[in-house]
C-alpha positions in Angstrom: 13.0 20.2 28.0 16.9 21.2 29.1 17.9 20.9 25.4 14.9 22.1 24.1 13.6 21.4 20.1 14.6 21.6 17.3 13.6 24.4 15.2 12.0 22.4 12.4 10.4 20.0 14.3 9.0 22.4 16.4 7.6 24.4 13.6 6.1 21.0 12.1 3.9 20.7 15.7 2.7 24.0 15.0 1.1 22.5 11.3 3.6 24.9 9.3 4.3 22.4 7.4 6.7 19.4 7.4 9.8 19.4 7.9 11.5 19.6 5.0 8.6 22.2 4.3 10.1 24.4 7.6 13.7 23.6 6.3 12.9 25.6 4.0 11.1 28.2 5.8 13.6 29.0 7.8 16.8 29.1 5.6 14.6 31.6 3.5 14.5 33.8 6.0 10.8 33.5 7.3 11.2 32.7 10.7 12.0 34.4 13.5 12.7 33.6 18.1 12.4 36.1 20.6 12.4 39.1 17.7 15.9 37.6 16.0 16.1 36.0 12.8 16.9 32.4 12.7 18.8 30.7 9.3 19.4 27.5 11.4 16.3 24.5 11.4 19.1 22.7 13.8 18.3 25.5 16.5 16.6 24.9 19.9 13.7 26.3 21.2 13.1 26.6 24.4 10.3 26.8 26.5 9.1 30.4 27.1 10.7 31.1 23.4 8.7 33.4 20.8 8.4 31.9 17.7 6.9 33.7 14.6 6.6 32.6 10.9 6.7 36.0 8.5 5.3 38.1 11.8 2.8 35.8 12.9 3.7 33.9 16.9 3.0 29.7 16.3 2.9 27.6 19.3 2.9 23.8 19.2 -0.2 21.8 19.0 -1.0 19.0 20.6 -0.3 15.9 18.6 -3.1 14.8 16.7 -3.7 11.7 14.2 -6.4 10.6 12.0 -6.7 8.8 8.8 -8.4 9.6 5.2 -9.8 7.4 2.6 -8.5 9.9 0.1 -10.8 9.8 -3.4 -9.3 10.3 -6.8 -9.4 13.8 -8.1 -7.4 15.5 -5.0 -4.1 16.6 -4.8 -2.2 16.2 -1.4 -1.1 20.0 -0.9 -2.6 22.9 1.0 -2.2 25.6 -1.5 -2.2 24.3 -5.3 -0.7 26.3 -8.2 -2.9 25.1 -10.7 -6.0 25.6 -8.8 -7.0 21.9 -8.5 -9.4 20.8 -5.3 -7.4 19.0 -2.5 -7.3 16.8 0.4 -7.5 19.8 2.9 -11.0 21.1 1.2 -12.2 17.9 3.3 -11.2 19.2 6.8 -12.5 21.7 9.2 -10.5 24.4 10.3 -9.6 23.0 13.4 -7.4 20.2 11.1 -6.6 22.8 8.8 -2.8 22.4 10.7 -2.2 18.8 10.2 0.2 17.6 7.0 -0.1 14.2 4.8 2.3 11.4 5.6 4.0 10.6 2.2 1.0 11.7 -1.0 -1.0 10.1 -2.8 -1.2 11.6 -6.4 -4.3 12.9 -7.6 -5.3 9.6 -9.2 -4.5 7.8 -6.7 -6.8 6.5 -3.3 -6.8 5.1 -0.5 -5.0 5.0 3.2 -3.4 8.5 4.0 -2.0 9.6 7.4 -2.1 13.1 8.6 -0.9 14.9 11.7 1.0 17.4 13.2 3.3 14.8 15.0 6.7 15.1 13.1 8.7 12.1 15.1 5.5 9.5 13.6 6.2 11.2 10.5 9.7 10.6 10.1 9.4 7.1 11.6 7.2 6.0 8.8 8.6 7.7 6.1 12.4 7.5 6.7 13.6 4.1 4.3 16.0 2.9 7.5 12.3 1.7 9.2 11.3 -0.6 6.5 7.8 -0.2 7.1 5.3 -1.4 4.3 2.7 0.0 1.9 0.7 -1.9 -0.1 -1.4 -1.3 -2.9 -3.9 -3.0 -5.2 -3.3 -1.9 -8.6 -5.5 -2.6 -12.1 -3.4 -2.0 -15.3 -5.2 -1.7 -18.7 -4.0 -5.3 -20.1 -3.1 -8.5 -18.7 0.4 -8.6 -16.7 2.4 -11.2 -17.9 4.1 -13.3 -15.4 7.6 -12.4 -16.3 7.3 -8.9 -15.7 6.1 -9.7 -12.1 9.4 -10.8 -11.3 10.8 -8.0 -13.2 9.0 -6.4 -10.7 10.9 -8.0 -7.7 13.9 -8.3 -9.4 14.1 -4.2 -9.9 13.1 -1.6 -13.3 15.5 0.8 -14.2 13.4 3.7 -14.9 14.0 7.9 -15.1 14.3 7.7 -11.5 16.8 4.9 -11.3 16.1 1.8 -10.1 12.4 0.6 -8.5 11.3 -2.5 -7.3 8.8 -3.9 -5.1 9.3 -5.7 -2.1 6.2 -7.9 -2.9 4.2 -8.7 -5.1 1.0 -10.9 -6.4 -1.2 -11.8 -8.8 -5.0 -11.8 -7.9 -6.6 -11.3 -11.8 -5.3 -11.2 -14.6 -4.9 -6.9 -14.8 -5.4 -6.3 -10.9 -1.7 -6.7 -9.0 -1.3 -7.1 -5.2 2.2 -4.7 -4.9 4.0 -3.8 -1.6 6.6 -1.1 -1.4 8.9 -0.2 0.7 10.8 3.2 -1.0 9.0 5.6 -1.5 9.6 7.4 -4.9 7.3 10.1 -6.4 5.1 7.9 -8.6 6.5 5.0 -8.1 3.9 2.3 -9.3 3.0 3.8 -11.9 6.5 4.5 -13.1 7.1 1.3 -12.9 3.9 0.1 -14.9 5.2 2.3 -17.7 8.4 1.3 -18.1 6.6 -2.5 -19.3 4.3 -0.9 -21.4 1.0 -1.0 -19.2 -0.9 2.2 -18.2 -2.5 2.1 -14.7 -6.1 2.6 -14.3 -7.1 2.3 -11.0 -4.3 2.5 -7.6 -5.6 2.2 -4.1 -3.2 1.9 -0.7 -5.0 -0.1 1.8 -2.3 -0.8 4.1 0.8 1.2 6.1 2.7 -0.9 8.2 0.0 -3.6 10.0 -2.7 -0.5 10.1 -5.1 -1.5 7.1 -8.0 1.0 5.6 -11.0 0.4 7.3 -14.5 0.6 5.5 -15.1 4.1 5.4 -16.1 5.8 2.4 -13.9 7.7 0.2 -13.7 10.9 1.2 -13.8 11.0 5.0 -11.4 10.6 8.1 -11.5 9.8 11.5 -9.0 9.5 14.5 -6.8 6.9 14.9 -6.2 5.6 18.3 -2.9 5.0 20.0 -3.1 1.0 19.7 -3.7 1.8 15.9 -0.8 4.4 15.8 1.8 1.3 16.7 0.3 -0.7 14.6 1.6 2.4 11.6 5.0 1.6 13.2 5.2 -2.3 12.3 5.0 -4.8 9.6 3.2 -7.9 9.4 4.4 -11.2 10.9 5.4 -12.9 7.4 4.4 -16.4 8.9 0.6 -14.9 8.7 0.8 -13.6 5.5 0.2 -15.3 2.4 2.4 -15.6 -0.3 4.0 -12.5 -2.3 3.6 -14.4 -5.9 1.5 -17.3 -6.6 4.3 -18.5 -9.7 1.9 -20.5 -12.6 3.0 -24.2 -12.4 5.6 -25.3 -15.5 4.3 -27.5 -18.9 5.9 -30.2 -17.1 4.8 -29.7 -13.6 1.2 -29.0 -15.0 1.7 -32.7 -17.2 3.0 -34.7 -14.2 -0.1 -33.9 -12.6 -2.1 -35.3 -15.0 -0.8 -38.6 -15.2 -2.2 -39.7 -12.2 -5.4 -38.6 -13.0 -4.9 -40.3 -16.7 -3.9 -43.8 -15.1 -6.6 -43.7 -12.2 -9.1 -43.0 -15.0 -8.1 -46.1 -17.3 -7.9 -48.3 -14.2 -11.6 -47.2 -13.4 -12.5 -47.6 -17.1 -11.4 -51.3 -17.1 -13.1 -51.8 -13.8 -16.0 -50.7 -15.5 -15.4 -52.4 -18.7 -15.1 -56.0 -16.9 -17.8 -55.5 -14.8 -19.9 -55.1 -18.0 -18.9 -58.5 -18.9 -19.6 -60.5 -16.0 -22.6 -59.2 -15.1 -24.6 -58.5 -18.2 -27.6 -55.8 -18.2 -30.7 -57.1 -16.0 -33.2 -58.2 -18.8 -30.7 -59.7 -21.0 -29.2 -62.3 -18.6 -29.2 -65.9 -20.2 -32.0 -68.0 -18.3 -30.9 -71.4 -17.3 -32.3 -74.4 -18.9 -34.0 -76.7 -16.7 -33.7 -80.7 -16.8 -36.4 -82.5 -17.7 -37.1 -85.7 -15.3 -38.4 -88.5 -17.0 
């Protein structure tokens, strides 16, 4: 490498943390190349270059991906302040370096990326990709219709404006719901601000790469055909609908005239039917002629 890496994303190959993480790292003073202090995450490292984190030489990793059907009650951090169990208490030591792709909150389950790969990250994270998460969501009351297109249409909550890019009803409290922002809480921020609480959130989908059936609570590798699939969306012609809208009073009452006529046509079918051929049994018998 002639222009060698950047000091951030290097640091992110060697599972210090993300990038924003070794942003901060370094402007705090924590990291150091060839035995000099370095304040800048833009600098290059080269190869051959000595790089240590408060005294301790990193070196990249080789780039590793897997995904976790994360269970509620985790948080998505290595070190918690409050002392709560997280996502890295799943992991042996030898995946003790990789870092979540986006969180889950503790509540929260379902699909979560982790590796040390800090390009994949950024390509699925940055908004300028557009790529999709979707989520099935169960609120604690019915959702009325209108506030699903409040929904697409955009909230204005403590955060600004939300929205989804799709969404769909499949009961009458669980909500299909695709996003593609990313805000802290976002779902159920948005729940709130309409009055519903959110019971139960699970991600099954980033990009085209869906959860597969494992359990909550374990991971596997992800292979480099399911890697691209992280990097697009859907082809919309497959997909079904975003929002199933209930039919109008008057749609709902056009339909039914048909049905209404073709039933009174089959009623006086029936009806004259009746008359012209009476019940077997009760049939008039024809008089016969007498011959004299």
């Amino acid at each position: 490498m002639s222009e060698g890496t950047r000091l951030n994303k290097y640091l992110a190959s060697c599972g210090v943390g993300s990038r924003r993480a070794c942003d901060a790292l370094v402007q705090e003073g924590h990291v150091e190349i060839n035995g000099q202090p370095c304040l800048s995450p833009a600098q290059r490292v080269e190869p051959g270059d000595h790089v240590k984190v408060d005294g301790r030489r990193v070196a990249a990793k080789d780039n590793s991906v897997i995904m976790l059907h994360k269970p509620r009650g985790l948080v998505c951090t290595k070190r918690d302040e409050l002392g709560r169990d997280t996502i890295y208490e799943l992991f042996p030591g030898s995946l003790q370096h990789l870092h979540h792709v986006g969180r889950l909150d503790r509540e929260s389950e379902g699909l979560l990326v982790m590796t040390n790969d800090g390009t994949l990250s950024q390509s699925l994270l940055h908004p300028s990709k557009n790529i999709e998460k979707e989520y099935i969501v169960t609120a604690n009351q019915i959702v009325r219709d209108e506030h699903l297109d409040q929904f697409l249409s955009g909230l204005y909550t403590e955060d600004g404006k939300l929205k989804a890019q799709e969404i769909e009803r499949l009961s009458p409290r669980r909500i299909r719901i695709v996003l593609i922002t990313g805000h802290k809480r976002q779902i159920r921020m948005m729940f709130k601000t309409l009055g519903y609480h959110v019971q139960r959130l699970i991600r099954i989908r980033i990009g085209s790469f869906e959860l597969t059936d494992i359990p909550p609570g374990k991971w596997r590798t992800i292979s480099e055909d399911e890697i691209a699939l992280l990097k697009i969306n859907p082809d919309n012609k497959k997909r079904i609908k975003a929002r199933r809208k209930p039919r109008s009073k008057e749609a709902r009452e056009a339909g039914r005239r048909p049905a209404r006529k073709a039933a009174k046509k089959a009623a006086k079918r029936a009806t004259k039917k009746q008359t012209r051929r009476p019940p077997a049994g009760l049939a008039k018998k024809k008089s016969r002629k007498r011959k004299y």
